[in-house]
C-alpha positions as CSV (number, residue, x, y, z in Angstrom):
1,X,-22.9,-44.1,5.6
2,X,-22.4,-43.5,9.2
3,X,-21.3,-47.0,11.5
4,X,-24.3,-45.5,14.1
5,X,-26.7,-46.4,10.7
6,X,-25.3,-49.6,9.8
7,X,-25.5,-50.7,13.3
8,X,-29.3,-50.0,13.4
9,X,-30.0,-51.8,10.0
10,X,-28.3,-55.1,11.9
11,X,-30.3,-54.2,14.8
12,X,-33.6,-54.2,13.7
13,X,-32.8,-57.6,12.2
14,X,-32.5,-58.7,15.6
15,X,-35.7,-57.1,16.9
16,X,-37.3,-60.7,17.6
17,X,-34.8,-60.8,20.0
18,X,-34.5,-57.0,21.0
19,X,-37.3,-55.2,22.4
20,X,-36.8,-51.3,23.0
21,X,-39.7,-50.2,24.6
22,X,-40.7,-46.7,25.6
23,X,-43.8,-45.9,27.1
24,X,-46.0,-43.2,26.0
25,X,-44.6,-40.8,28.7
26,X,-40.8,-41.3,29.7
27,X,-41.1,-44.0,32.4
28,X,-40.1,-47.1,30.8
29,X,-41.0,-50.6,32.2
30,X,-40.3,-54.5,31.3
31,X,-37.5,-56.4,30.7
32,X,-33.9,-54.4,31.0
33,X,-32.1,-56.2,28.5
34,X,-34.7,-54.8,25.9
35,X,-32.6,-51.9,25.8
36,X,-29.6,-52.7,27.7
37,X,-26.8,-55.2,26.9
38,X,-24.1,-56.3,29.8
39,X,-21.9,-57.6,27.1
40,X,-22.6,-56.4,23.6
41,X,-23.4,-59.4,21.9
42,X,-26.0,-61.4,20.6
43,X,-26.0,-64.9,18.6
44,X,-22.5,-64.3,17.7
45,X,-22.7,-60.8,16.8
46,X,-21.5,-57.2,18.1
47,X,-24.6,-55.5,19.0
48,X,-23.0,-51.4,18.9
49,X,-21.0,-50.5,17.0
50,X,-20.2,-47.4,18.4
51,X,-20.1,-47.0,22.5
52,X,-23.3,-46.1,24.0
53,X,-23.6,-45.1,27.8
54,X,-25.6,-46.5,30.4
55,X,-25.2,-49.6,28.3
56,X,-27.6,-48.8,25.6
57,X,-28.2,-51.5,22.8
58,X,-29.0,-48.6,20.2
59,X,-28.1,-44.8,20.2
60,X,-31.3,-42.1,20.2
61,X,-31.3,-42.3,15.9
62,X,-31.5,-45.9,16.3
63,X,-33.6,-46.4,18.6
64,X,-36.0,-43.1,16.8
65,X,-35.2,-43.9,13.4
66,X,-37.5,-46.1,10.8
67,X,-37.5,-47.8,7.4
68,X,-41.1,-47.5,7.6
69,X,-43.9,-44.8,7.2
70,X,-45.6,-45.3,11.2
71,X,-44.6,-42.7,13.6
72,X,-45.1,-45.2,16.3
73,X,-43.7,-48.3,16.3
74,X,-45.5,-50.9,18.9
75,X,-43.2,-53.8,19.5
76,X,-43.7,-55.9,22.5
77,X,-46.7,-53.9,23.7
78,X,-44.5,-51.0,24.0
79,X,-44.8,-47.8,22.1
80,X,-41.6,-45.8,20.2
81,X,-42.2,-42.5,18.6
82,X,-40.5,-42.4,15.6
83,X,-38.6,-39.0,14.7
84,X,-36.5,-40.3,11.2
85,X,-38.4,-42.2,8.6
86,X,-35.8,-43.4,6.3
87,X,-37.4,-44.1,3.2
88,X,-40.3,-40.8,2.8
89,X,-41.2,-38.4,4.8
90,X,-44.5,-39.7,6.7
91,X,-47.9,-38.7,6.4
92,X,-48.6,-38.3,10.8
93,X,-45.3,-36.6,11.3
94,X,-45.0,-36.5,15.3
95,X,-45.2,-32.5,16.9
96,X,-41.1,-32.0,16.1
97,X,-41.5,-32.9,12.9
98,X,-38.9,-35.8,10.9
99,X,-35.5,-35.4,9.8
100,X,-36.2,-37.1,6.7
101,X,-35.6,-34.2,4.3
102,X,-32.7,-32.9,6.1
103,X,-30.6,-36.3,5.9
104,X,-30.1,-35.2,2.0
105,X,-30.6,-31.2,2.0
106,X,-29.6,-29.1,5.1
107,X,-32.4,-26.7,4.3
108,X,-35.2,-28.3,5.9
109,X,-34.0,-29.1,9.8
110,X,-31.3,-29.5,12.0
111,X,-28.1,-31.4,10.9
112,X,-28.1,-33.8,13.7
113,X,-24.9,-36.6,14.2
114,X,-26.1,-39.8,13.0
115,X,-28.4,-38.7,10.5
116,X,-26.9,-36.0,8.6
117,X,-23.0,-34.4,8.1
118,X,-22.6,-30.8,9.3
119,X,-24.4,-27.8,7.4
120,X,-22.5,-27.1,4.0
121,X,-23.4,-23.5,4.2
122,X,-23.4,-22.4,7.8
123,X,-20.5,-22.9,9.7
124,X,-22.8,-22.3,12.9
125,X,-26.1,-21.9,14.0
126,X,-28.6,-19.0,12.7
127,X,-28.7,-16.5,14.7
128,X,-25.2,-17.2,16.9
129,X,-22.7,-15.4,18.2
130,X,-21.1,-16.8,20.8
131,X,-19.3,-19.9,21.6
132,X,-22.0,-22.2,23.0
133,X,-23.9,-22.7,20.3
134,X,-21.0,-22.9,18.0
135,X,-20.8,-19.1,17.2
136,X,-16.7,-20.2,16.7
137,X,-17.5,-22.1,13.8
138,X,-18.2,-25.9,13.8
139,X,-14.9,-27.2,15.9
140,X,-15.4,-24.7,18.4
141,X,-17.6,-23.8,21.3
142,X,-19.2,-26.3,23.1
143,X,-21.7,-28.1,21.0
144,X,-19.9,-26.6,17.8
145,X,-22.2,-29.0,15.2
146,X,-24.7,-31.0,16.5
147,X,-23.9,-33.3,13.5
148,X,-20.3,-33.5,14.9
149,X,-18.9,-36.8,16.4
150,X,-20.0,-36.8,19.9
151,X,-16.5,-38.2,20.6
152,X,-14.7,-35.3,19.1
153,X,-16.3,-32.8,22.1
154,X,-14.8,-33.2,25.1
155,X,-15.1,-29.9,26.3
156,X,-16.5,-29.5,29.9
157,X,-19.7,-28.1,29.5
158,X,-21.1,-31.1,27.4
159,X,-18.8,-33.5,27.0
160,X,-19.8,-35.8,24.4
161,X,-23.0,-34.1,24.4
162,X,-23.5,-33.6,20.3
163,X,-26.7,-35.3,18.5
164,X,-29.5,-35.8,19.7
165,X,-28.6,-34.9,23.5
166,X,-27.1,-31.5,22.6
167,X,-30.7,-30.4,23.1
168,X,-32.4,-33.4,24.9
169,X,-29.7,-33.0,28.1
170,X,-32.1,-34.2,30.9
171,X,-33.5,-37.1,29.1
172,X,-34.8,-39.5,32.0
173,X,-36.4,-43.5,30.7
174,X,-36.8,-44.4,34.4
175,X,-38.5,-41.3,35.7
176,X,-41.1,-40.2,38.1
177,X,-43.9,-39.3,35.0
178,X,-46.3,-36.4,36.2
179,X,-50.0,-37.1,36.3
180,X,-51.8,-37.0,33.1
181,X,-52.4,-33.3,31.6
182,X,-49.7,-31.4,34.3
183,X,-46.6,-30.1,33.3
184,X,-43.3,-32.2,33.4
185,X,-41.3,-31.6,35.9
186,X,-37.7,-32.5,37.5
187,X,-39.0,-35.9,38.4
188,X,-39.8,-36.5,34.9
189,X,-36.8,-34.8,32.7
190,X,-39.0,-31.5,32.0
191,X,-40.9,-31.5,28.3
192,X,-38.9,-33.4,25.9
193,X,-35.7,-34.2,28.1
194,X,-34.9,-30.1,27.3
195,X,-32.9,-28.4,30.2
196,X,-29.5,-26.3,30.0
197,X,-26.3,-27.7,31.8
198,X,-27.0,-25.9,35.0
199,X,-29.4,-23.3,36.8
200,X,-27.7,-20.2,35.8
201,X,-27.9,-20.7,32.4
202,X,-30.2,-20.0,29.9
203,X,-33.6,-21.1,30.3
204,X,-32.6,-23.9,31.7
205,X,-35.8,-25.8,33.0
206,X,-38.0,-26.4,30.0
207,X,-41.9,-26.9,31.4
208,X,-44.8,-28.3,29.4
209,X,-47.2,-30.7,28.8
210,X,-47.3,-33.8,26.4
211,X,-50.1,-34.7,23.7
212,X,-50.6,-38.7,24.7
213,X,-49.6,-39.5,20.9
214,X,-46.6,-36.8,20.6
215,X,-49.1,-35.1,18.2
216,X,-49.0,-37.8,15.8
217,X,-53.4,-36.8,15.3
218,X,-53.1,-33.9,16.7
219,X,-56.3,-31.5,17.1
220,X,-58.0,-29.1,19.3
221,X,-57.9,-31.1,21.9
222,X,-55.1,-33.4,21.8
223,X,-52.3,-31.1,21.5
224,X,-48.8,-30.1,23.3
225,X,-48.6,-27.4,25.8
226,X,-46.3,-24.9,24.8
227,X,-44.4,-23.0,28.0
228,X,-44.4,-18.8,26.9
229,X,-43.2,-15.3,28.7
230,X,-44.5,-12.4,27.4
231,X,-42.1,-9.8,27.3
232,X,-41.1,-7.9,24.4
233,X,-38.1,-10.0,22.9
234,X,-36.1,-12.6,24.5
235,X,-31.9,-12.4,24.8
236,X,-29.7,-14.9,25.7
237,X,-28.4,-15.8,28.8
238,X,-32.1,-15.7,30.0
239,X,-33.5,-15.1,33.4
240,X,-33.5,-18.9,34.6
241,X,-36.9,-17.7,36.7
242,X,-39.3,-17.9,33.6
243,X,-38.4,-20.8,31.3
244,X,-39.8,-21.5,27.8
245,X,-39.5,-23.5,24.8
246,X,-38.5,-20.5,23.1
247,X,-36.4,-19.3,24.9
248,X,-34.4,-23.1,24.6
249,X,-34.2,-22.2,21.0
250,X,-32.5,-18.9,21.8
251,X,-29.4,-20.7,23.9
252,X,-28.1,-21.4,19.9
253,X,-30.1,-18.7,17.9
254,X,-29.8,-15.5,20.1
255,X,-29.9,-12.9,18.0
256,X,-33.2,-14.1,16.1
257,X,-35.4,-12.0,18.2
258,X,-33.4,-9.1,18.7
259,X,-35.4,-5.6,17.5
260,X,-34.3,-2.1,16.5
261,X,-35.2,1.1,18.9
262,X,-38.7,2.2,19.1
263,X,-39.5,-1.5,19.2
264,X,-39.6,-1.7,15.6
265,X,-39.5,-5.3,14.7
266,X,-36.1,-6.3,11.9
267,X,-37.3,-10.3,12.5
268,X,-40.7,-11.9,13.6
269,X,-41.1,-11.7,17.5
270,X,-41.2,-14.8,19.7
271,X,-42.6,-15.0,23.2
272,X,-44.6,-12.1,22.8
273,X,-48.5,-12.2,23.6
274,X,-50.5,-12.9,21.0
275,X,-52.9,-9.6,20.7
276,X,-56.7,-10.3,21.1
277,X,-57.7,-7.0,18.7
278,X,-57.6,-6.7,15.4
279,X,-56.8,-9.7,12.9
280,X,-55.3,-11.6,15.5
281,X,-58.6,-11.9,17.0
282,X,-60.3,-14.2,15.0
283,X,-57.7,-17.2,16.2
284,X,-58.9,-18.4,19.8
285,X,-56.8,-21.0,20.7
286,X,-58.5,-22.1,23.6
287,X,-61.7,-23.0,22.2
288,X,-60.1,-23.7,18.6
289,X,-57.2,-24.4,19.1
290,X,-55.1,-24.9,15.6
291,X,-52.2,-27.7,15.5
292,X,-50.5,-26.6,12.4
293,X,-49.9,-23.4,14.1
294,X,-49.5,-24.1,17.8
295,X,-49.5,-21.1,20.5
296,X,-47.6,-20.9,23.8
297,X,-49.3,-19.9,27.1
298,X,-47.8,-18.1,30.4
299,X,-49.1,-20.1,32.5
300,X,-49.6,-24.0,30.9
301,X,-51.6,-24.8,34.4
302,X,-54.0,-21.9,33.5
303,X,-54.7,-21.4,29.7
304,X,-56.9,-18.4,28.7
305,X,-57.0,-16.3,25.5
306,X,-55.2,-13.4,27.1
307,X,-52.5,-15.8,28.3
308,X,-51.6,-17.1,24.8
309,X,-48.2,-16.6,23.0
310,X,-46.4,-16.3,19.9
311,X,-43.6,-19.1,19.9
312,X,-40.9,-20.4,18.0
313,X,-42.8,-22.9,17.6
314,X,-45.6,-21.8,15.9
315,X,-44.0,-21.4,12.6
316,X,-41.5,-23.9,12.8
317,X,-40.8,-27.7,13.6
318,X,-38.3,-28.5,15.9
319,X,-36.7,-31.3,14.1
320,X,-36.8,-30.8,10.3
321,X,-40.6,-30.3,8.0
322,X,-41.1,-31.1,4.2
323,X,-40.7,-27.5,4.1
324,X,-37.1,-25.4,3.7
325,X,-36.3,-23.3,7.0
326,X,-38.4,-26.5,9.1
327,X,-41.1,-24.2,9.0
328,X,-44.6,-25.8,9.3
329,X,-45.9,-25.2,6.0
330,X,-44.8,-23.7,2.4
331,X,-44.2,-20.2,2.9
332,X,-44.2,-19.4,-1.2
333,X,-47.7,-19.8,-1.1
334,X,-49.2,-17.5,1.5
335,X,-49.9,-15.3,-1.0
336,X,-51.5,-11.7,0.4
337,X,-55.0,-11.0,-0.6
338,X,-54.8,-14.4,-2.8
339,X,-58.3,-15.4,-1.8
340,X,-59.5,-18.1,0.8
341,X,-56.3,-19.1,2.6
342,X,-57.0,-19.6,5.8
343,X,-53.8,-21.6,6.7
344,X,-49.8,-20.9,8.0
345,X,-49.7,-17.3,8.3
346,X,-53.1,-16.3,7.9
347,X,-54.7,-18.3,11.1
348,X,-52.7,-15.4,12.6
349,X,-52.9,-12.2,10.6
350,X,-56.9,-13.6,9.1
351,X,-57.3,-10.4,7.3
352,X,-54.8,-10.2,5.0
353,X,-55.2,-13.2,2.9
């Protein structure tokens, strides 16, 4: 077991004494020794185990992570979304889904430093071949495993930058938040804290707008706003001009989306518009909008039907599922022409269940 693990445990013990609050949104208020320490000590004892910056009391995976079954965790009056439940997978996973599953099998999310060792299997991310996203193998490039000791990369790009912050770079607890229902900003950290290391590369702004619950009851109408493009396939190195969540996934997984000539599809697209004719019309996602398989729009300010996109998202969880591949529901059963399923696959392609 990790130190970063067995400092949390001793932690929470000491959560009478240690508040960590985080509001809904990222602008955090109250005391500041609720989630800093000047001196790394309390009643005797060495609060971190491991150096955190800014003077953090907890990493991210301990200040995210859970015994419990809740989601969100209120301590004094202050909410924490909870992204690794220790003990089961919950029942209100939040929108990226819980790292649960992948802390014992690699298959269902992403090995992250803290939580899980580096893949067993892959010696770099699906889809990558080039040296950002660890297309050298896991000591290489520079992220090589996000499940590496942060303190092993010290190359310049992201120095230290492994875990949790090798995607959530722009992270910001004392921000500017936007006004309720618009898109994050600058100000803010953009959606989730996601931004590259600087504006020429890929994708680097990530816009989008936050369920009030991180999705924890998501529905229609309480749901994340996914930023889309609708051209035909997205490649790395990205046009910086039209940001999207997917095209944040693609800085590791590059080749995912490439296609064959004539625009014959080898591998589901991404970023593509989802067509009103056909099957895909039955699944409006303005008016009915479905949660379990969530749609990205061109312009989040503006969303209409025409407007709506096919993500990376929308068969996958960002963090880890219940389910191998993180994908958002069991994929052995959507079974073609197997009766009434209406679910995963089929909310999309309606006629051929």
């Amino acid at each position: 077991m990790k130190a970063i693990k067995i400092f949390s445990s001793v932690l929470r013990a000491l959560l009478p004494l240690i508040i960590i609050p985080v509001s809904v949104y990222a602008n955090v208020s109250g005391t500041c020794s609720s989630c800093h320490t000047m001196h790394n000590s309390q009643n005797g004892s060495t609060l971190v185990a491991e150096a955190q910056t800014s003077l953090m009391a907890d990493s991210c995976v301990g200040c995210h992570s859970s015994s419990g079954t809740d989601t969100i965790i209120t301590i004094g009056g202050s909410q924490v979304p909870i992204v690794y439940n220790t003990t089961a997978y919950p029942d209100k996973p939040l929108a990226g889904g819980n790292f649960y599953h992948v802390a014992t099998d690699d298959a269902y999310g992403h090995n992250v430093w803290g939580i899980s060792d580096p893949d067993a299997t892959l010696t770099n991310a699906p889809g990558s071949t080039n040296s950002c996203g660890g297309g050298g193998g896991i000591l290489t490039g520079c992220h090589f495993s996000l499940a590496v000791d942060p303190s092993l990369n010290t190359t310049m790009m992201a120095k230290g930058k492994n875990g949790c912050e090798g995607c959530h770079l722009s992270v910001k607890h004392h921000s500017v938040d936007p006004v309720a229902g618009q898109p994050e900003n600058d100000a803010s950290g953009w959606y989730r804290g996601l931004s590259g290391h600087y504006a020429s590369h890929f994708s680097p702004l990530v816009p989008g707008i936050e369920s009030s619950d991180w999705e924890q009851n998501p529905s229609s109408s309480n749901h994340n706003v996914y930023s889309a493009r609708s051209d035909d396939y997205i490649q790395f190195n990205d046009d910086s001009s039209s940001p999207t969540i997917t095209a944040y996934c693609v800085g590791c997984h590059e080749t995912i989306h490439n296609q064959l000539e004539a625009n014959v599809w080898i591998r589901h697209p991404a970023d593509i518009l989802l067509p009103e004719i056909g099957e895909y019309s039955s699944y409006d996602p303005v008016d009915s909008y479905n949660p379990t398989v969530p749609v990205g729009w061109t312009d989040i300010s503006n969303r209409t039907r025409s407007t709506a996109a096919v993500i990376c998202l929308s068969c996958h969880r960002a963090h880890g599922s219940q389910y191998p591949d993180m994908l958002r529901w069991d994929y052995t059963t959507m079974i073609a022409n197997g009766g009434e399923n209406n679910t995963g696959c089929f909310v999309c392609h309606s006629e051929k269940d």
